[in-house]
FIGURO-976610 format. One record per residue: residue in three letters; x, y, z of N, C-alpha, C, CB in turn. Coordinates in steps of 0.1 Angstrom, whole numbers, plus 2048, in hexadecimal, padded with zeros to 3 digits. Glycine has a CB too. Layout:
BEGIN
alaXYZXYZXYZXYZ...
END
This chain:
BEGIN
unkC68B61352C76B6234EC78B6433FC7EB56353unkC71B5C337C72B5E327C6EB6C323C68B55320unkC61B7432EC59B7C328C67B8A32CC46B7C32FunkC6EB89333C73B8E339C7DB92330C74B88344unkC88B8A32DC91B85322C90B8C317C90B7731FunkC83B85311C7BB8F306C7FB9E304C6CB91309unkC79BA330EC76BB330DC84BB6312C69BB9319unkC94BB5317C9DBB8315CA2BB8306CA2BB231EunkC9EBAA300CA3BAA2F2C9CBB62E8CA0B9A2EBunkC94BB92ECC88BBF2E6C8DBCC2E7C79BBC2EDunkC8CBD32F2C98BDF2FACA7BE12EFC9FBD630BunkCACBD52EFCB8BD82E7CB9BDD2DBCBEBD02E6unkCB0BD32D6CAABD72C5CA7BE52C1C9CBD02C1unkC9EBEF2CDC98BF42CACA1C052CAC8EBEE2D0unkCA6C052D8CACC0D2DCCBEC0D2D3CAAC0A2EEunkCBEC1C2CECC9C222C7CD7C1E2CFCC5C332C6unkCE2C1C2CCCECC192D5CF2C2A2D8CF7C0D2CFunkCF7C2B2E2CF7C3B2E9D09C3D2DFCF7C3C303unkD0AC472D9D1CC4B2D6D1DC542DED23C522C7unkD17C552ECD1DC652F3D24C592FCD10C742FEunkD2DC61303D33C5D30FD3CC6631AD3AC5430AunkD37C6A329D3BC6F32BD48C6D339D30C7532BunkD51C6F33CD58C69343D65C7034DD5CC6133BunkD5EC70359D67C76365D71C73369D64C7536EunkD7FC7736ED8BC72372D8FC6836CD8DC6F37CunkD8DC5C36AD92C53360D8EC52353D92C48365unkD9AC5134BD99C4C33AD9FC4133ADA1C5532DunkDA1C3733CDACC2A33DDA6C1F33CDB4C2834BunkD9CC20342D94C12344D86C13333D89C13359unkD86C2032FD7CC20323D81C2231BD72C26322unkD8BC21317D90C26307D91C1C301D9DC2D304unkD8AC142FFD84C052F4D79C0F2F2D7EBF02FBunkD6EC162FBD60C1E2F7D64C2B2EAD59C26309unkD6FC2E2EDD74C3B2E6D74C402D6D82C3B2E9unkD77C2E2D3D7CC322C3D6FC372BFD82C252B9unkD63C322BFD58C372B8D4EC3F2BDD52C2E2B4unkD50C452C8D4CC502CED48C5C2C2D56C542D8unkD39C612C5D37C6D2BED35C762C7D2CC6C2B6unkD34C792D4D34C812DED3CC7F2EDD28C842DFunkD48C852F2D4DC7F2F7D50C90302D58C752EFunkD4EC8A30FD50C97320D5AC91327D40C9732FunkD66C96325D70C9132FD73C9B337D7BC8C32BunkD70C98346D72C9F353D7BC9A35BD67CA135AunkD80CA535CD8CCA436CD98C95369D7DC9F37FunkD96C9035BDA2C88358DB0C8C360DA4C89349unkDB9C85364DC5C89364DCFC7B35CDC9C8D376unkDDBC7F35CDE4C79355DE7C7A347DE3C6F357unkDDDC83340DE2C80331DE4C8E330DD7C79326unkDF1C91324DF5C9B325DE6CA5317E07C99321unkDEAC98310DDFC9B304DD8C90300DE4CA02F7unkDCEC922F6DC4C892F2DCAC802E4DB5C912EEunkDCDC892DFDDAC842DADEAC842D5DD7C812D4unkDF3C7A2D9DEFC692D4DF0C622E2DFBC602C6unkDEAC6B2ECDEBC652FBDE1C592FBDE7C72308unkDD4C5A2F7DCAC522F6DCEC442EFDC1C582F1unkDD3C4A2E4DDBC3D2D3DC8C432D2DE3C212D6unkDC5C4A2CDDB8C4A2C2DB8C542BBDABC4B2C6unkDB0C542B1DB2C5E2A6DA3C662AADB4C56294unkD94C632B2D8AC682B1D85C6D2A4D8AC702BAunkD82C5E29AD7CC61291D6FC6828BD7CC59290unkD6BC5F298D5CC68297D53C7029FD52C62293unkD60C722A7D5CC802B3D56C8D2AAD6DC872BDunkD49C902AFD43CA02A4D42CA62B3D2FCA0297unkD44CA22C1D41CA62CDD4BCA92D7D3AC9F2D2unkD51CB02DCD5DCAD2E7D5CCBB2EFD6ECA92E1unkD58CB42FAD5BCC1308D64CB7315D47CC9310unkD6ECC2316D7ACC1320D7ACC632AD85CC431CunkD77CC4338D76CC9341D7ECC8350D6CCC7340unkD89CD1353D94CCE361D9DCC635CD8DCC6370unkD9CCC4350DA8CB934DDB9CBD34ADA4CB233FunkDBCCBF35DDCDCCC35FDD6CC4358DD6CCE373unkDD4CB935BDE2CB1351DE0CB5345DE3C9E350unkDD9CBA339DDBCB832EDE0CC9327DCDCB232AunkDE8CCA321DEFCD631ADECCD630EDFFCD631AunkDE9CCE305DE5CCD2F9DDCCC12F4DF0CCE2F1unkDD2CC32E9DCBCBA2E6DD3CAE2E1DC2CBF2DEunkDD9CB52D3DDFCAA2CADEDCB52CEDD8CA62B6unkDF8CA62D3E0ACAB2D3E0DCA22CDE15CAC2E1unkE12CA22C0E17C992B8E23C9D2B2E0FC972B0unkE2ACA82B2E37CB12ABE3ECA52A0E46CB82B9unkE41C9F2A6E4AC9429FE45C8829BE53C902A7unkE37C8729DE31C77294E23C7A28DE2DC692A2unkE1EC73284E13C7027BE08C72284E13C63275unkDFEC78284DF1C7928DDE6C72284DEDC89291unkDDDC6C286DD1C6527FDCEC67271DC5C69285unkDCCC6B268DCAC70262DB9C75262DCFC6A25AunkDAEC7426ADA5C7726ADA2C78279D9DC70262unkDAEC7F280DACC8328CDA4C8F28ADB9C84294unkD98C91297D93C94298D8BC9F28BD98C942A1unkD88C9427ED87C9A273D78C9E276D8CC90266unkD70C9927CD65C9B279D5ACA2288D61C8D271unkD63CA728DD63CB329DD5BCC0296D78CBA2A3unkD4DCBF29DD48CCA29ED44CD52A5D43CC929AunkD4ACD22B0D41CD82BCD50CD62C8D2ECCB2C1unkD55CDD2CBD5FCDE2D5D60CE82E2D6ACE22CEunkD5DCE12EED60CE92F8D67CE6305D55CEB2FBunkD6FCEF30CD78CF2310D79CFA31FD7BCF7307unkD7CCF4327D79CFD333D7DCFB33FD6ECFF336unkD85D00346D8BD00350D96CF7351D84CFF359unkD9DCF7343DABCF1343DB4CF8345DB0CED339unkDBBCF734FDC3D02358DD2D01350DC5CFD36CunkDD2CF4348DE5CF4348DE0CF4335DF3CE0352unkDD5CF332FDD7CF131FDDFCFD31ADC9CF1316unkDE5CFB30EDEED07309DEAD062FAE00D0730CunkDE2CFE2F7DE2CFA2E7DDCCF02E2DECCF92E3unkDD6CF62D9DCBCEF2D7DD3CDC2CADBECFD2CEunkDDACE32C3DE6CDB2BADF4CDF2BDDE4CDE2A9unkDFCCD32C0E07CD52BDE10CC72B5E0DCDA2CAunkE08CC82A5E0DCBD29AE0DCC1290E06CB2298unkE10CB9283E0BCBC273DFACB2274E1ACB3264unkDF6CC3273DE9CBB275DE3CB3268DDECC427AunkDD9CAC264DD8CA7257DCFCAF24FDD5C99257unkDCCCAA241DC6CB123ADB3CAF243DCACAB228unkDACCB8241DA2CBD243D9FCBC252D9BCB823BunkDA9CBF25CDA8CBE268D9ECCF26DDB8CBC26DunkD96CCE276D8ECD727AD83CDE26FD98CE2280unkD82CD4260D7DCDC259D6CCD9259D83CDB24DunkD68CD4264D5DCD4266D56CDD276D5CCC5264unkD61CDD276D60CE928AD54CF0284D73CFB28FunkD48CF728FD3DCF728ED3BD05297D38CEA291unkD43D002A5D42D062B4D4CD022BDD35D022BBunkD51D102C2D5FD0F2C9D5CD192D6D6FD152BEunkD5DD0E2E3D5BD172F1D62D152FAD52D172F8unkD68D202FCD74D20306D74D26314D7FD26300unkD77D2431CD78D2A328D7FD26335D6CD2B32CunkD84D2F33AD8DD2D34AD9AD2533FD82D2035BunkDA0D27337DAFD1F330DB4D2A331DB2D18320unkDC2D2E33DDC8D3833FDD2D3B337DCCD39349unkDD6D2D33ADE7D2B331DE8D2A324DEFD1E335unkDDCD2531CDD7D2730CDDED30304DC9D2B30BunkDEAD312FEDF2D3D2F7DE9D3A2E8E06D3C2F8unkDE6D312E1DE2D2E2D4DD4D262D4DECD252CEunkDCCD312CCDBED252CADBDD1F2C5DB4D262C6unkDBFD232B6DC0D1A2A8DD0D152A8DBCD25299unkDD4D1129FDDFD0929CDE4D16290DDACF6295unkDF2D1D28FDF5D24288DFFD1A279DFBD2E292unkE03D0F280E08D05278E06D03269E04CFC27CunkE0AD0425BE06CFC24EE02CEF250E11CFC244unkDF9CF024DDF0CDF24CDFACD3243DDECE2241unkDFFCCD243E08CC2234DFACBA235E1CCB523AunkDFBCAF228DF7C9F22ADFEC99234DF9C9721EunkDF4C8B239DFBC86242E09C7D23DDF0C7F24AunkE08C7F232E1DC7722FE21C8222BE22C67221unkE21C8D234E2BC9A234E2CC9D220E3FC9323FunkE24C9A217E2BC9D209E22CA3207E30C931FDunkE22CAE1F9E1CCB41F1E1ACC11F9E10CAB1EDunkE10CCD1F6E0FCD71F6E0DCD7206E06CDC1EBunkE11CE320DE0CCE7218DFECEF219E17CED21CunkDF9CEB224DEACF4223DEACF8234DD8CE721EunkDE0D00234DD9D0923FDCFD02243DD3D1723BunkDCED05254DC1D01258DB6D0B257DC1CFD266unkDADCFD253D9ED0724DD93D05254D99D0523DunkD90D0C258D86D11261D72D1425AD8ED20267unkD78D1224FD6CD16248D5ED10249D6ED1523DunkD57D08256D4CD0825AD4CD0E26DD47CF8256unkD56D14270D55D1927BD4AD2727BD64D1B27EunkD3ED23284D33D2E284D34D38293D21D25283unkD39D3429FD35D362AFD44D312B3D25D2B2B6unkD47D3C2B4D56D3C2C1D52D462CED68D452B9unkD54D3F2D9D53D462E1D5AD422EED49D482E1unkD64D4E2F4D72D4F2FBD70D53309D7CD592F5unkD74D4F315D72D58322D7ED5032BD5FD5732AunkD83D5C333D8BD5A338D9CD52336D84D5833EunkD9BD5432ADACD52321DB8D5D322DA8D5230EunkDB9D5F32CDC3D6C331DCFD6C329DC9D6B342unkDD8D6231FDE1D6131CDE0D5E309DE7D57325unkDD3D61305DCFD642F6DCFD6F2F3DC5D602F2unkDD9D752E8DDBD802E4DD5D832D8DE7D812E4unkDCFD762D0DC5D772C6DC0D692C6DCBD7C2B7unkDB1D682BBDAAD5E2BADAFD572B2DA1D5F2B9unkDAED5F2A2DB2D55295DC1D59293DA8D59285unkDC9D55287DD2D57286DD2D5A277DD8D5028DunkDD6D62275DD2D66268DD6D5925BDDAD75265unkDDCD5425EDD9D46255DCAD41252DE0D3A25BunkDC9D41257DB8D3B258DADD47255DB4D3426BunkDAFD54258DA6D5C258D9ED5E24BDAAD6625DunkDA1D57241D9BD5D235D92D4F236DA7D60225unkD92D4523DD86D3C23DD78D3B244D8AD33241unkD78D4824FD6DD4A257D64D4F251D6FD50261unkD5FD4B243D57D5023FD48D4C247D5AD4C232unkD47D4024BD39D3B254D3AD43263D3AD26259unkD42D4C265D3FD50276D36D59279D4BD5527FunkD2ED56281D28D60282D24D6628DD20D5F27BunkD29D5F29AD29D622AAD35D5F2B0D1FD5B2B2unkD3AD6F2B7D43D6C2B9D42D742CBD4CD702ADunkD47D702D1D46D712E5D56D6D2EBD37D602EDunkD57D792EED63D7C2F8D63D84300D6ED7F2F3unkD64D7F30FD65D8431CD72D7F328D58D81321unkD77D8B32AD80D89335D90D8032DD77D7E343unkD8DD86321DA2D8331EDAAD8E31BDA8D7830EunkDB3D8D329DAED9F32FDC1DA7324DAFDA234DunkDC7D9531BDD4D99312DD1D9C302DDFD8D312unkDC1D97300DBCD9A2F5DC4DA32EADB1D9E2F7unkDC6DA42E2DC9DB32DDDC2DB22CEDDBDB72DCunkDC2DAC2C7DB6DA82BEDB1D9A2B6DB7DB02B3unkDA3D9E2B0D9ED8C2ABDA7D8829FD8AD8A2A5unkDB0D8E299DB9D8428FDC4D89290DB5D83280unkDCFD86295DDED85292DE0D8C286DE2D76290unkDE7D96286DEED9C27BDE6DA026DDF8D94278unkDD9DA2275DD2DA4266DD5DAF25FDC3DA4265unkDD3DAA24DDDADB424ADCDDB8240DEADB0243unkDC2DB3240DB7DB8237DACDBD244DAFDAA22AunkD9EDC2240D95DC7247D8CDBA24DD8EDD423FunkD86DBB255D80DB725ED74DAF250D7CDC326AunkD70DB524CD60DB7245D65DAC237D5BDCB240unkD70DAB236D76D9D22BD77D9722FD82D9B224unkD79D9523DD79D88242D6ED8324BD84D87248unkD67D89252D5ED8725BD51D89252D5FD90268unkD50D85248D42D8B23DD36D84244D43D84229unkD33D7A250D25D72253D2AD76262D22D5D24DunkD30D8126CD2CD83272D21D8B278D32D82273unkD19D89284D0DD8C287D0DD93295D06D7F287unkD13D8929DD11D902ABD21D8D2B5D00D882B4unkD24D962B7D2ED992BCD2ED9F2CCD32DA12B3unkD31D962DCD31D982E2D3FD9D2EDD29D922E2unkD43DA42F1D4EDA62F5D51DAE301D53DAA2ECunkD55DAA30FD59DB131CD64DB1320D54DAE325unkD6ADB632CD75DB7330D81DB332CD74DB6337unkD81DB631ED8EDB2319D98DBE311D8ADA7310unkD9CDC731DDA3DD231CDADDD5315DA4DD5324unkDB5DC930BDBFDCF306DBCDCD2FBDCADCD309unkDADDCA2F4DA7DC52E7DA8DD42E3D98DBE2E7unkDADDDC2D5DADDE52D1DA6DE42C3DB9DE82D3unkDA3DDB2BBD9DDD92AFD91DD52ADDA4DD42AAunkD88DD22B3D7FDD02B3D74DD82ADD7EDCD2BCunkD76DE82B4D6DDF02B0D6DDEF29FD6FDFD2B6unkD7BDEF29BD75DEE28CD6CDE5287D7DDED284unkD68DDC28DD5BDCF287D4FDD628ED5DDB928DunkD4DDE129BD42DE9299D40DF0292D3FDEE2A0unkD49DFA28FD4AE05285D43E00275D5AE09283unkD4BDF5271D45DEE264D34DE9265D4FDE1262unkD34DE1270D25DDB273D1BDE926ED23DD6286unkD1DDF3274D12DFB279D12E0226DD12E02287unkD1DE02263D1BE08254D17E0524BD22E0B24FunkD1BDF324ED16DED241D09DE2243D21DE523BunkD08DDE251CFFDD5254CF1DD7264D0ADC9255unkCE8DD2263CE2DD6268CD8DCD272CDEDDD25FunkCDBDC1272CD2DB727BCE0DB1283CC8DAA270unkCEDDB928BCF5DB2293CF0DB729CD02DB2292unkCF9DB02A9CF3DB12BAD02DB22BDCE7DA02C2unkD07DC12C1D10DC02CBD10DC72D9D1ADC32C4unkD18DBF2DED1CDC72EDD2BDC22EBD12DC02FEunkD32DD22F3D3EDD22F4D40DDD2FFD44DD52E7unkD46DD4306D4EDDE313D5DDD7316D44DDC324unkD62DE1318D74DE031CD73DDA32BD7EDF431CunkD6CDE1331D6DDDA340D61DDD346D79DDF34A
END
């Protein structure tokens, strides 16, 4: 019994405590596990509309989050009218997304200063109803004073989109002068596409300067794209594309 005892204590000591956590249909009974989560799988949840301030957490030190069947939820963070964390989801690197049938948005708050500025990797798929990827919003401080800012995207490297029928673009030209890190980009089957930045008003090649490989299918009402082949193949020489309309 002692020797026994031992080697549990021994076990505890030894072994790393786990920050993933992964969790099916119910969130209710683990959200004491949540606050300090570094990797977090929520599947087939229902009842929450969003993560936040449905949860009451800010996911300080989430760098991990994939969302999966979760119909009840329309938006991550709905906050229009109140204060959101201030280091909500400040330090999110890795986001994925998929088969959220009712999401429409990814933010709908004043988000805080350096929100998404560590985004890494963004994967989306089967979100029909999705009209906005990014947040087109001015960024304030979180006590609404001082200068307004933009969300910045500037470690975002790997976005990649499938089956978003109701995205008419990726970035929004607020943000587009920050993608300086992207450098893979994969869209298939968003058949309202019409191009990768909202109203751009400069060339592709100012803004996309670290892209590499560019994959793209049936997404037939994309009309601008070819100009990031046209440029690639003039100025650069180690990209990988495939592009088909349908």
């Amino acid at each position: 019994m002692k020797r026994e005892l031992w080697y549990r204590k021994r076990d505890l000591e030894t072994c790393p405590i786990s920050r993933s956590l992964r969790i099916n249909k119910s969130v209710d009974a683990c959200k004491q596990l949540l606050e300090d989560v570094e990797s977090l799988e929520l599947g087939d949840v229902e009842g929450h509309p969003n993560l936040i301030p449905s949860l009451d957490l800010g996911f300080r030190k989430l760098t991990s989050l994939d969302l999966r069947q979760c119909h009840s939820m329309q938006c991550l963070i709905d906050a229009p009218k109140q204060q959101v964390p201030i280091t909500a989801l400040s330090n999110l690197r890795k986001l994925s997304l998929s088969r959220m049938f009712h999401l429409e948005e990814m933010c709908n708050a004043p988000q805080p200063q350096g929100f998404l500025q560590k985004l890494e990797e963004v994967i989306v798929s089967d979100c029909g109803e999705m009209q906005v990827l990014f947040p087109i919003a001015e960024l304030r401080s979180i006590e609404q004073e001082g200068p307004s800012r933009h969300l910045s995207l500037q470690s975002l490297k790997i976005v990649e989109i499938e089956g978003c029928n109701n995205l008419k673009y990726i970035f929004p030209m607020s943000i587009a002068n920050n993608l300086g890190q992207l450098h893979t980009l994969k869209i298939k089957s968003c058949s309202q596409l019409e191009d990768i930045i909202e109203d751009r008003q400069v060339e592709y090649k100012c803004l996309l300067q670290s892209l590499r490989k560019v994959c793209v299918s049936h997404c037939n009402n994309l009309t601008f794209l070819f100009l990031i082949v046209l440029w690639s193949k003039i100025g650069k020489f180690d990209y990988a594309f495939h592009f088909r309309f349908r």
